[in-house]
PDB file of N, CA, C and O in Angstrom:
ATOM      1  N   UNK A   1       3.159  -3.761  11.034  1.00  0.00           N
ATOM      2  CA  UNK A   1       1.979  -2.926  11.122  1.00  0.00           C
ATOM      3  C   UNK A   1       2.197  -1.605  10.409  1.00  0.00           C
ATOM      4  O   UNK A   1       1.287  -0.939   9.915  1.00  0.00           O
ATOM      5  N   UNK A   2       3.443  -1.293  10.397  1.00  0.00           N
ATOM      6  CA  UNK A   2       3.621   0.325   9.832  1.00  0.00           C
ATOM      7  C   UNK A   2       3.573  -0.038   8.145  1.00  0.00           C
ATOM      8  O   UNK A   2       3.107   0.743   7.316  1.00  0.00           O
ATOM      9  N   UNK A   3       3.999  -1.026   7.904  1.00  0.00           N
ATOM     10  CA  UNK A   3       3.900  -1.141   6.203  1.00  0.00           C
ATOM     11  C   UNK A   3       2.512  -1.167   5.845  1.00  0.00           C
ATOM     12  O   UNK A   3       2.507  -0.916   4.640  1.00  0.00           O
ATOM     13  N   UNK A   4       1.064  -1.370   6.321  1.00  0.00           N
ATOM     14  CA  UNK A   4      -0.454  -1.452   6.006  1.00  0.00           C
ATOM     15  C   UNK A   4      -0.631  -0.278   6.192  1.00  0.00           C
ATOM     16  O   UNK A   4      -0.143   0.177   7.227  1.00  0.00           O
ATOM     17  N   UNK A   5      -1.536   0.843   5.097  1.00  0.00           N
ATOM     18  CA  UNK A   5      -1.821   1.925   5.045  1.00  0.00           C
ATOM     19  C   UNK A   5      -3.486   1.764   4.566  1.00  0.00           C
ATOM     20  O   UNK A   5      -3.587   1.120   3.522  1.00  0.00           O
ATOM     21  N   UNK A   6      -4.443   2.106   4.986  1.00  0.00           N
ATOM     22  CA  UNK A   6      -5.203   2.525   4.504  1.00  0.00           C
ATOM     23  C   UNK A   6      -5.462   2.643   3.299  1.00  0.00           C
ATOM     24  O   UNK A   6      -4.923   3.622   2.784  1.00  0.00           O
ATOM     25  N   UNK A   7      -6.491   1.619   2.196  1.00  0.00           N
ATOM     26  CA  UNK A   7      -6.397   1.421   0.720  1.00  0.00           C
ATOM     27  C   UNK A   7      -5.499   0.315   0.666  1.00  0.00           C
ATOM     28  O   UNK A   7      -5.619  -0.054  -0.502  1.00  0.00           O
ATOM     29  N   UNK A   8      -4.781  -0.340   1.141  1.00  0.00           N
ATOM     30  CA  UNK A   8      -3.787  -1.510   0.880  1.00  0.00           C
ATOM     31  C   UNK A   8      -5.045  -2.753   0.917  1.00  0.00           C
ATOM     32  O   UNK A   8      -6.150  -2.694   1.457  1.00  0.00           O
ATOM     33  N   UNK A   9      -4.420  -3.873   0.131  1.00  0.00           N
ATOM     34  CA  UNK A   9      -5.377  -5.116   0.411  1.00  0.00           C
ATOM     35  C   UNK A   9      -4.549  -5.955   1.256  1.00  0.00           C
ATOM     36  O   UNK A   9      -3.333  -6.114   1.149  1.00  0.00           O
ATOM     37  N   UNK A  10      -5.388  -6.512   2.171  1.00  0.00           N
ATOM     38  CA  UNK A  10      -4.999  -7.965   3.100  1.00  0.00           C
ATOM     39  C   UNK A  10      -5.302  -9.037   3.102  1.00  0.00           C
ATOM     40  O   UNK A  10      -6.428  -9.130   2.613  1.00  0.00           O
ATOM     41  N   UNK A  11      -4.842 -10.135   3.446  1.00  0.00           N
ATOM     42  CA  UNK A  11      -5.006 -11.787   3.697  1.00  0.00           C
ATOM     43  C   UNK A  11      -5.288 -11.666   5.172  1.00  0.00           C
ATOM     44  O   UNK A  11      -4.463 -11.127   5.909  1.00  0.00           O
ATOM     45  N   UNK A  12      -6.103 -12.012   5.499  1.00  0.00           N
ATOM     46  CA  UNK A  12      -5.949 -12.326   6.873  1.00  0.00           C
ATOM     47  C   UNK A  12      -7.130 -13.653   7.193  1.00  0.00           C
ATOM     48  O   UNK A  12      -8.041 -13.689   6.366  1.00  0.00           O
ATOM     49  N   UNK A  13      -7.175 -14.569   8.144  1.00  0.00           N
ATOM     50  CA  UNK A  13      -7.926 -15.683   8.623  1.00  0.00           C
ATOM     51  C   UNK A  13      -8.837 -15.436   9.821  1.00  0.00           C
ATOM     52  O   UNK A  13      -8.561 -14.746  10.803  1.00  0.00           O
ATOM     53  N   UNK A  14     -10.392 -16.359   9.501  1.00  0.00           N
ATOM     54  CA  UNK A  14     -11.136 -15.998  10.136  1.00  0.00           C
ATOM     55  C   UNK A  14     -11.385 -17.189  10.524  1.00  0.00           C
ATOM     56  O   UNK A  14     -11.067 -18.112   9.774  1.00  0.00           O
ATOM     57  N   UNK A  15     -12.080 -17.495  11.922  1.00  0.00           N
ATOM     58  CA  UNK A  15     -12.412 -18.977  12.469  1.00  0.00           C
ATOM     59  C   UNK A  15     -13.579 -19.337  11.252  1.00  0.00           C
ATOM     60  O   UNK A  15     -13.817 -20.459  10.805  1.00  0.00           O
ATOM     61  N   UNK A  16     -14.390 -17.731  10.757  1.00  0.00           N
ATOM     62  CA  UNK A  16     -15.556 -18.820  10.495  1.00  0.00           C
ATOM     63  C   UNK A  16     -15.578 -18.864   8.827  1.00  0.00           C
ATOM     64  O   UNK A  16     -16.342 -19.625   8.233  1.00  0.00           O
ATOM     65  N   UNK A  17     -14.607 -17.915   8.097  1.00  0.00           N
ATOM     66  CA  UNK A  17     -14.773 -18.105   7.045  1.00  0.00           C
ATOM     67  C   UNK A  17     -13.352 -18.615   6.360  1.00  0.00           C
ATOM     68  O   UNK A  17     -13.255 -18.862   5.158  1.00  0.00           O
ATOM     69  N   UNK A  18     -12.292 -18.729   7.287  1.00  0.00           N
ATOM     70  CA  UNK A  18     -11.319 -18.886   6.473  1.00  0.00           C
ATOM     71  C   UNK A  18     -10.607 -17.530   6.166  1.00  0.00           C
ATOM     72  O   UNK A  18     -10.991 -16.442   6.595  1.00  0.00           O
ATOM     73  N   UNK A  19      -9.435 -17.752   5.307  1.00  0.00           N
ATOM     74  CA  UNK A  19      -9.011 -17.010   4.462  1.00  0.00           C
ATOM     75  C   UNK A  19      -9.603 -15.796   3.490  1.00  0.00           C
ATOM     76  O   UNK A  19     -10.227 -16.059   2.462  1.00  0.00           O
ATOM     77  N   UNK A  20      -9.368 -14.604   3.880  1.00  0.00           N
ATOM     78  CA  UNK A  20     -10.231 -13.558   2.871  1.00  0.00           C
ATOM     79  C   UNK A  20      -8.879 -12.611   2.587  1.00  0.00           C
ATOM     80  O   UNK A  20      -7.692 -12.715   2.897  1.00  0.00           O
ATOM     81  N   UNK A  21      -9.668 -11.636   1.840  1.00  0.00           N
ATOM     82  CA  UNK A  21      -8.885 -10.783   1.091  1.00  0.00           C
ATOM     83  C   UNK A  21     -10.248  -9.633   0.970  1.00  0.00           C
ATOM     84  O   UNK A  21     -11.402  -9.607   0.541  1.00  0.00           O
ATOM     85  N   UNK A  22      -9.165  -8.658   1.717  1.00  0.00           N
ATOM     86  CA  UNK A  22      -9.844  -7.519   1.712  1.00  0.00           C
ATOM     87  C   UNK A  22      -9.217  -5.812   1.636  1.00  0.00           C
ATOM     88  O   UNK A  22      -8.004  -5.707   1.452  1.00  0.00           O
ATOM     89  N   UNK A  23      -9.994  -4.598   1.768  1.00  0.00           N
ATOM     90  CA  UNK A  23      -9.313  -3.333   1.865  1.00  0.00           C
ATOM     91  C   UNK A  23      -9.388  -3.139   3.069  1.00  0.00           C
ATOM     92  O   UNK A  23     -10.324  -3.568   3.743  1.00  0.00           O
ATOM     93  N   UNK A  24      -8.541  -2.549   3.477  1.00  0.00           N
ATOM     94  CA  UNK A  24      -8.179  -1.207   5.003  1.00  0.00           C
ATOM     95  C   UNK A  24      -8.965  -0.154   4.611  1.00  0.00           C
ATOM     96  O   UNK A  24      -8.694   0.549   3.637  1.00  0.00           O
ATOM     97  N   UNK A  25      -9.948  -0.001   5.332  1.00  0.00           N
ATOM     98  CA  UNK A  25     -10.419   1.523   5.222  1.00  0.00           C
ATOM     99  C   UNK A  25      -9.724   2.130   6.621  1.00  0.00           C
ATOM    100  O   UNK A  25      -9.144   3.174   6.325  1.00  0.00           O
ATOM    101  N   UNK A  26      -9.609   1.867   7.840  1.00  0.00           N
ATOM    102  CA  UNK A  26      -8.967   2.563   8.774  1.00  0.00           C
ATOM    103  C   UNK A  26      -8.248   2.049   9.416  1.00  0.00           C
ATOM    104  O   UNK A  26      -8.467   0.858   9.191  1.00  0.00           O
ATOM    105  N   UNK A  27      -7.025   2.154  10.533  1.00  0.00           N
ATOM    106  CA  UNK A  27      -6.543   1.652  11.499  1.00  0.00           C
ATOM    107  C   UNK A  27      -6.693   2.156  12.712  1.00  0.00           C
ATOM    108  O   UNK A  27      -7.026   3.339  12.776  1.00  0.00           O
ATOM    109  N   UNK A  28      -6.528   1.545  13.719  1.00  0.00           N
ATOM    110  CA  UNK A  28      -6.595   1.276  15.395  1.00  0.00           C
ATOM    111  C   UNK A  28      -5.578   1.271  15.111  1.00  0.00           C
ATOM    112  O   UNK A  28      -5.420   0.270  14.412  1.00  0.00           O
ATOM    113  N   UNK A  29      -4.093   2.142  15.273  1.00  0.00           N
ATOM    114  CA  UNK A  29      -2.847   1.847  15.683  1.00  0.00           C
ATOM    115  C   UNK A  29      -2.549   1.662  17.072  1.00  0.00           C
ATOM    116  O   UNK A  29      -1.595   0.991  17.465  1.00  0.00           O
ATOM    117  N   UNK A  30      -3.427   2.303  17.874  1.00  0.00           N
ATOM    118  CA  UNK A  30      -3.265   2.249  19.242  1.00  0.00           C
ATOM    119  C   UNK A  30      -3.199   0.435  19.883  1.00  0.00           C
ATOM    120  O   UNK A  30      -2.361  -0.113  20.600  1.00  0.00           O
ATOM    121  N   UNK A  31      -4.487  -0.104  19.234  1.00  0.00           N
ATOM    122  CA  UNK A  31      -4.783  -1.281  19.172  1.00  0.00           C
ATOM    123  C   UNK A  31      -4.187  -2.493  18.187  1.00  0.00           C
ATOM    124  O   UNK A  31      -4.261  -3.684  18.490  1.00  0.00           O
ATOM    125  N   UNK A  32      -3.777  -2.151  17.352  1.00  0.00           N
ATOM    126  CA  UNK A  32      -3.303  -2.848  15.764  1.00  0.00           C
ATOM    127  C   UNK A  32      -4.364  -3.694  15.400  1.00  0.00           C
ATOM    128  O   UNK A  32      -4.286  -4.792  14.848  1.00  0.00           O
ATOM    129  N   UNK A  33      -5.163  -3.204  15.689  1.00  0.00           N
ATOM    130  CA  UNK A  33      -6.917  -3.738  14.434  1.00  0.00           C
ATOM    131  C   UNK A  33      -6.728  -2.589  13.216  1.00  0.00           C
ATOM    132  O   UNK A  33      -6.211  -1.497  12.979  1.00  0.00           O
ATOM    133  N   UNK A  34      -7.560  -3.693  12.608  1.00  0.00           N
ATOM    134  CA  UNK A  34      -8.014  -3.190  11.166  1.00  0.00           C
ATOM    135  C   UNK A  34      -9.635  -3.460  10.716  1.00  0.00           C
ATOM    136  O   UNK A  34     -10.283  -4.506  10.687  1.00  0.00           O
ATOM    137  N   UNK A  35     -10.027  -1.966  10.357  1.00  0.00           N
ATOM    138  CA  UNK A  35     -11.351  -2.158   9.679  1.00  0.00           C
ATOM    139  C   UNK A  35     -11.555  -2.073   7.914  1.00  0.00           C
ATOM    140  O   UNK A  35     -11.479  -1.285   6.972  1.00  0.00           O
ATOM    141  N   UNK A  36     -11.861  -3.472   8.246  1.00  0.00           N
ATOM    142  CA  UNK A  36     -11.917  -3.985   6.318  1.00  0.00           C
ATOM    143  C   UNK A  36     -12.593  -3.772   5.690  1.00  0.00           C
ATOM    144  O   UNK A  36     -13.493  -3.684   6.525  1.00  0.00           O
ATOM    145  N   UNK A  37     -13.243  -3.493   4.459  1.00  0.00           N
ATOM    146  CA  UNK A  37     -14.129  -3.565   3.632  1.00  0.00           C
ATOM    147  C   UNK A  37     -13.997  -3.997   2.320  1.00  0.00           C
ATOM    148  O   UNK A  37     -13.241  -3.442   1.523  1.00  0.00           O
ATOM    149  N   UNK A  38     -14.791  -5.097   2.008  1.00  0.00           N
ATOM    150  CA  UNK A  38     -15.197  -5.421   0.859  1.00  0.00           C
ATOM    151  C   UNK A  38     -15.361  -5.281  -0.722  1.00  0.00           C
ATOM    152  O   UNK A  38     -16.503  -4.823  -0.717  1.00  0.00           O
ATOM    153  N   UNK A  39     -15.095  -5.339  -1.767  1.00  0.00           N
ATOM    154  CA  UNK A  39     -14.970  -4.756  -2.625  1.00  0.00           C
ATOM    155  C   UNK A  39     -16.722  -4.890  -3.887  1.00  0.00           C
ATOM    156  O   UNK A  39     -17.071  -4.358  -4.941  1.00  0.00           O
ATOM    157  N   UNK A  40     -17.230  -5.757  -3.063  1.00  0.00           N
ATOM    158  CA  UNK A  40     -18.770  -6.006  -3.258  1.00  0.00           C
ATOM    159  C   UNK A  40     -19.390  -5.828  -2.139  1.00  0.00           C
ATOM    160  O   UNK A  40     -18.937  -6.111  -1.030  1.00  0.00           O
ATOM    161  N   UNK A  41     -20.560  -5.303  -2.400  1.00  0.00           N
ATOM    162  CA  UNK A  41     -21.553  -5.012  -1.488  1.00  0.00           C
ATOM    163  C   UNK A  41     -22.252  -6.397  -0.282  1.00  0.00           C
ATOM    164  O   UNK A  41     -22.526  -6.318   0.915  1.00  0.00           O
ATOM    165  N   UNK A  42     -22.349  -7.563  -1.246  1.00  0.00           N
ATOM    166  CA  UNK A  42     -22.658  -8.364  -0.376  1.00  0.00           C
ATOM    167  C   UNK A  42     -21.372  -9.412  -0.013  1.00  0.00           C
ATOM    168  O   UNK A  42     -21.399 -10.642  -0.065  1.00  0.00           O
ATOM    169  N   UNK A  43     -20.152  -8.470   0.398  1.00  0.00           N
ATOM    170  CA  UNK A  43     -19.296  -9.199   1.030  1.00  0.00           C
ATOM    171  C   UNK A  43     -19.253  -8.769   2.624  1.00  0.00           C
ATOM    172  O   UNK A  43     -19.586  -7.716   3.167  1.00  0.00           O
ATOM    173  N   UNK A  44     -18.615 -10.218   3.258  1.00  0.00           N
ATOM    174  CA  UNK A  44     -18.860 -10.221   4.198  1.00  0.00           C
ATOM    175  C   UNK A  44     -17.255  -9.585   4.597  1.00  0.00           C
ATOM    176  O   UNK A  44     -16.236  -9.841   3.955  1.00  0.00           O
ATOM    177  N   UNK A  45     -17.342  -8.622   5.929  1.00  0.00           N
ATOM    178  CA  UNK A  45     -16.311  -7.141   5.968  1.00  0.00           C
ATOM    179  C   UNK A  45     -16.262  -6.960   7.575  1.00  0.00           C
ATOM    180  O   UNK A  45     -16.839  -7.743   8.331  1.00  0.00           O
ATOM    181  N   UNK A  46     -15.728  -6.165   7.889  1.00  0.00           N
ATOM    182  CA  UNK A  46     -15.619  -5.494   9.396  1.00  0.00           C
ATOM    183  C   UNK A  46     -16.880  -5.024  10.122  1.00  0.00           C
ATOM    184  O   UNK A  46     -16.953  -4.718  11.313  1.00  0.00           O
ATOM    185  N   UNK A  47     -18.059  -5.013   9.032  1.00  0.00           N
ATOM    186  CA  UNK A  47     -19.472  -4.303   9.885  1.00  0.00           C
ATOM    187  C   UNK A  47     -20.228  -5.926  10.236  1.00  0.00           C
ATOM    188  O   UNK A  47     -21.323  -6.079  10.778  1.00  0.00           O
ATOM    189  N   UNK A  48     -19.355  -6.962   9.785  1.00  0.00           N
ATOM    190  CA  UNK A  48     -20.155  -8.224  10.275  1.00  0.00           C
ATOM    191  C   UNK A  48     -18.883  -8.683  11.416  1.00  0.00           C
ATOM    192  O   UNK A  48     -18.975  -8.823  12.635  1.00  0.00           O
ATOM    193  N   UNK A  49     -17.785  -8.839  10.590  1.00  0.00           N
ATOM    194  CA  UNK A  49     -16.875  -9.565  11.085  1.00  0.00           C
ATOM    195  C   UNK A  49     -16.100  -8.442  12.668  1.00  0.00           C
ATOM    196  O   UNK A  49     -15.667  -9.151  13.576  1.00  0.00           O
ATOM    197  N   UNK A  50     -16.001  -7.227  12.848  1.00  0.00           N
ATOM    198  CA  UNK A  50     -15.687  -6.219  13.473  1.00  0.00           C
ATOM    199  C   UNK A  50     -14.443  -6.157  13.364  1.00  0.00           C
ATOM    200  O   UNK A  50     -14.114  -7.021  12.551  1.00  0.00           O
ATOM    201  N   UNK A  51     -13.354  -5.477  13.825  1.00  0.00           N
ATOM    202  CA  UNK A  51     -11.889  -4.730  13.793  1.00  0.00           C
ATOM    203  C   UNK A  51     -11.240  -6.480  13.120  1.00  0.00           C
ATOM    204  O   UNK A  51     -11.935  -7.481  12.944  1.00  0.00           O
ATOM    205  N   UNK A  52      -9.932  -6.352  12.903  1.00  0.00           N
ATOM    206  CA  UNK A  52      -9.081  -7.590  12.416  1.00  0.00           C
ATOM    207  C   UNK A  52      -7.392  -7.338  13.343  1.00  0.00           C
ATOM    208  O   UNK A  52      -6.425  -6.591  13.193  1.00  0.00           O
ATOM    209  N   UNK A  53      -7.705  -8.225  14.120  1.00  0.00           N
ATOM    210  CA  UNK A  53      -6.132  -7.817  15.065  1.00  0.00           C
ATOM    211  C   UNK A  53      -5.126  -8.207  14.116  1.00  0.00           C
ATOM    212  O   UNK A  53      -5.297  -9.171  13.371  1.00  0.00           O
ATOM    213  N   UNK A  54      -3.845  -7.343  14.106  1.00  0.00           N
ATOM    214  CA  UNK A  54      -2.902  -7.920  13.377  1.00  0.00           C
ATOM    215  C   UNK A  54      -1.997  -8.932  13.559  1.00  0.00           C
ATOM    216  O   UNK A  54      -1.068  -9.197  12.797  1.00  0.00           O
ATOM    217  N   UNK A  55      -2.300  -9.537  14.656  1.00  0.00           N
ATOM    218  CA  UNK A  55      -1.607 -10.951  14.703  1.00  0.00           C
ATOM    219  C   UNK A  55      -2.654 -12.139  13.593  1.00  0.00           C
ATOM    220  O   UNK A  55      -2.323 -13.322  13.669  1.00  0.00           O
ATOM    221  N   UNK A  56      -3.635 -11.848  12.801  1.00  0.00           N
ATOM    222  CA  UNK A  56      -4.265 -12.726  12.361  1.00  0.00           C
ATOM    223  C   UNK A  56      -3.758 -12.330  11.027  1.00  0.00           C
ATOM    224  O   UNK A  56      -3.925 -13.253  10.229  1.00  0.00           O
ATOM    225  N   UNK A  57      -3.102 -11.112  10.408  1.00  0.00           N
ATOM    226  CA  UNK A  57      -2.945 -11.096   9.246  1.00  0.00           C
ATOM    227  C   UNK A  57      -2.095 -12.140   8.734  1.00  0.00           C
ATOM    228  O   UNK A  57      -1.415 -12.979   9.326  1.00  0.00           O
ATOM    229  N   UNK A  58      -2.301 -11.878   7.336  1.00  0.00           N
ATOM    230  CA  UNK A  58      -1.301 -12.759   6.407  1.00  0.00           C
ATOM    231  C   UNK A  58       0.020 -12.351   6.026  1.00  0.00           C
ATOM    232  O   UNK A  58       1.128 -12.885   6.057  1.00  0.00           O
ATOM    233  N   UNK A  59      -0.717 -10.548   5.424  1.00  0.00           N
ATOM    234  CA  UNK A  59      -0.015  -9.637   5.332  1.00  0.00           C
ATOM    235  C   UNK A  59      -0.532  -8.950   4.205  1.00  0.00           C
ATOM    236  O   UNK A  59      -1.729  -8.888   3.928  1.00  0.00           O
ATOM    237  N   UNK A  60       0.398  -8.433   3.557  1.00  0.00           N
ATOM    238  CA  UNK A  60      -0.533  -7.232   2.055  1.00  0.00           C
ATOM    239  C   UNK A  60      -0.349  -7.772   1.061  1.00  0.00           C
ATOM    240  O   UNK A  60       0.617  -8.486   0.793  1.00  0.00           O
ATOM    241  N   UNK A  61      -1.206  -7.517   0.411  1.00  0.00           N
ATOM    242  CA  UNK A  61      -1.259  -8.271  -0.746  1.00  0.00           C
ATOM    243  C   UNK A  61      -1.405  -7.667  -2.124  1.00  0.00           C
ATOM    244  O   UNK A  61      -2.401  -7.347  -2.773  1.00  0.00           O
ATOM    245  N   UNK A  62       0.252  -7.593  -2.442  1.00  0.00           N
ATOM    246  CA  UNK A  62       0.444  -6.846  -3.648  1.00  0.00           C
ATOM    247  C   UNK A  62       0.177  -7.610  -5.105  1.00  0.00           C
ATOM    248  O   UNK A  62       0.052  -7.031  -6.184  1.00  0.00           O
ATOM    249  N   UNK A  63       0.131  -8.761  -4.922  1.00  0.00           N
ATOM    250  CA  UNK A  63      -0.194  -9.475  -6.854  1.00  0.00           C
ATOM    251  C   UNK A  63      -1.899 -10.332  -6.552  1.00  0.00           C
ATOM    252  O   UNK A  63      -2.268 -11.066  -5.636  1.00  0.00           O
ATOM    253  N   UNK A  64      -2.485  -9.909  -7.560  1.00  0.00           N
ATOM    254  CA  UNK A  64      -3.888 -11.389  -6.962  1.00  0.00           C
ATOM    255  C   UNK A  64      -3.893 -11.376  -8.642  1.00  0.00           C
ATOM    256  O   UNK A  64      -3.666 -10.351  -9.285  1.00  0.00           O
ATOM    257  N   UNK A  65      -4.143 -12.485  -9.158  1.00  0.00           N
ATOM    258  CA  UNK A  65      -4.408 -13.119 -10.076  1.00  0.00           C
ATOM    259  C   UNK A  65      -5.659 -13.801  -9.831  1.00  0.00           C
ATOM    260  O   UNK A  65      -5.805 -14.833  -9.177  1.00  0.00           O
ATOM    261  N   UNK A  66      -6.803 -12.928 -10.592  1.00  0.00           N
ATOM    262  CA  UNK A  66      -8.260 -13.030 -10.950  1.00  0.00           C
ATOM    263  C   UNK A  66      -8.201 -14.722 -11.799  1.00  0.00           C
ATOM    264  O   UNK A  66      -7.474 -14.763 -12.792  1.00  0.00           O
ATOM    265  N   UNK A  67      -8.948 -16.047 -11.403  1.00  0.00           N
ATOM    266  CA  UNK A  67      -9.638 -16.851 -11.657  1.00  0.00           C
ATOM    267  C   UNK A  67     -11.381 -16.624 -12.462  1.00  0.00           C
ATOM    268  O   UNK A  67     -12.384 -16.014 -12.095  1.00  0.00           O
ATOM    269  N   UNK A  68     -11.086 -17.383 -13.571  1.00  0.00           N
ATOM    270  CA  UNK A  68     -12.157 -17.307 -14.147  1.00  0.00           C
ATOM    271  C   UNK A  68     -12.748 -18.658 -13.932  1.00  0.00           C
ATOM    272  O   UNK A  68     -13.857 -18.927 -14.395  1.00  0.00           O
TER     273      UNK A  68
END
């Protein structure tokens, strides 16, 4: 939990969508949630999905290789 900072990207799993990849805009350290956001507007983020406990992460995600 101490290595995710705010601005870092994550993997983490959702029952309903699967696998995403997203930004930290804040942490719940008290709690170890994370509030995500999207890097498009009509992605689906923490104001649908709410906080992300960190037992669901993947972890951070330093390389992504863009698919065309």
């Amino acid at each position: 939990q101490k290595y995710i900072s705010p601005g870092d990207l994550v993997a983490f799993n959702t029952a309903e969508y699967g696998l995403l990849i997203k930004r930290v805009d804040h942490i719940d350290r008290q709690q170890g949630r994370y509030f995500v956001l999207g890097t498009n507007d009509l992605s689906v983020d923490s104001r649908q999905l709410g906080l992300i406990d960190h037992e669901d992460l993947y972890g951070k995600v330093i390389w992504h290789i863009k698919q065309r």
